[in-house]
C-alpha positions in Angstrom: 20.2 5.1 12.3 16.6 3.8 12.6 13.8 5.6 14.5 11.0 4.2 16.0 8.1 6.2 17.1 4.4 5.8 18.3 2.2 6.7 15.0 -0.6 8.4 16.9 0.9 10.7 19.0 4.9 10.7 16.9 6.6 9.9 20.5 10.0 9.0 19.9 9.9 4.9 20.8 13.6 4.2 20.4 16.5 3.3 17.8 16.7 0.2 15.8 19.6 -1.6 14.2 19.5 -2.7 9.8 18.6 -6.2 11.2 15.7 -5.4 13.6 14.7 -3.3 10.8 14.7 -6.0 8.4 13.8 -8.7 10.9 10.2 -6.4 11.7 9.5 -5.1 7.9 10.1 -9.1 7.2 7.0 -10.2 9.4 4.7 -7.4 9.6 2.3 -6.9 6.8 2.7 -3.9 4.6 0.4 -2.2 2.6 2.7 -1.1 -0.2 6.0 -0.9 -0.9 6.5 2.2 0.5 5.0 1.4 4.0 6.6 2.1 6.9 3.6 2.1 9.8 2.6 -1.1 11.3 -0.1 -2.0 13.6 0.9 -4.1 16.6 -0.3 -5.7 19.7 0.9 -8.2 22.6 -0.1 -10.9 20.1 2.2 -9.4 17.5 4.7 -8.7 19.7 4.3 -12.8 20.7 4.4 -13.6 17.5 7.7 -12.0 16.8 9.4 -13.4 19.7 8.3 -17.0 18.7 10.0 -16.6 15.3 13.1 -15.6 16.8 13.2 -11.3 16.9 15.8 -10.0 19.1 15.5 -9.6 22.4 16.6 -5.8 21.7 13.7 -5.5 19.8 11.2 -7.5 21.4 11.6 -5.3 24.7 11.2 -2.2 23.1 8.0 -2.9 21.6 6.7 -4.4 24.9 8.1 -0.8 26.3 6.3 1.1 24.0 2.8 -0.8 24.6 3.1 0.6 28.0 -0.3 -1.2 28.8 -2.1 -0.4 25.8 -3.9 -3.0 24.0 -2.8 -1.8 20.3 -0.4 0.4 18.5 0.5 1.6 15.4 4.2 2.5 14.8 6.4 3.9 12.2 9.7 3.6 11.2 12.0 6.1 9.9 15.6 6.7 8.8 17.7 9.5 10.3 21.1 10.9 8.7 
């Protein structure tokens, strides 16, 4: 299972599936290899729907903005 969670304040965002996963870490920038933070905003979020992110996904960003203009959040595995 995939986690997502606001970076700044480690608020539980929701769960991903292996494809959302791969389908976010695929279009956002990373740092290193080991990277698993990403900075995002309704332009990102934009973005990702344009190049075809599930709708699944796509909302639960948008959720998590809840009318901020930027975000950071991280992903994480959980057993």
């Amino acid at each position: 299972m995939i986690m997502l969670f606001d970076n700044q304040t480690g608020a539980e965002l929701g769960k991903i599936d292996e494809a959302q996963l791969a389908f976010l870490t695929g279009s956002l920038e990373e740092e290193s290899a080991a990277d698993r933070d990403y900075y995002i905003n309704s332009a990102t979020i934009d973005l990702l729907q344009s190049q075809g992110a599930d709708a699944g996904l796509i909302a639960l960003l948008r959720q998590a903005m809840a009318g901020r203009d930027e975000m950071e959040i991280r992903w994480a595995t959980s057993d």
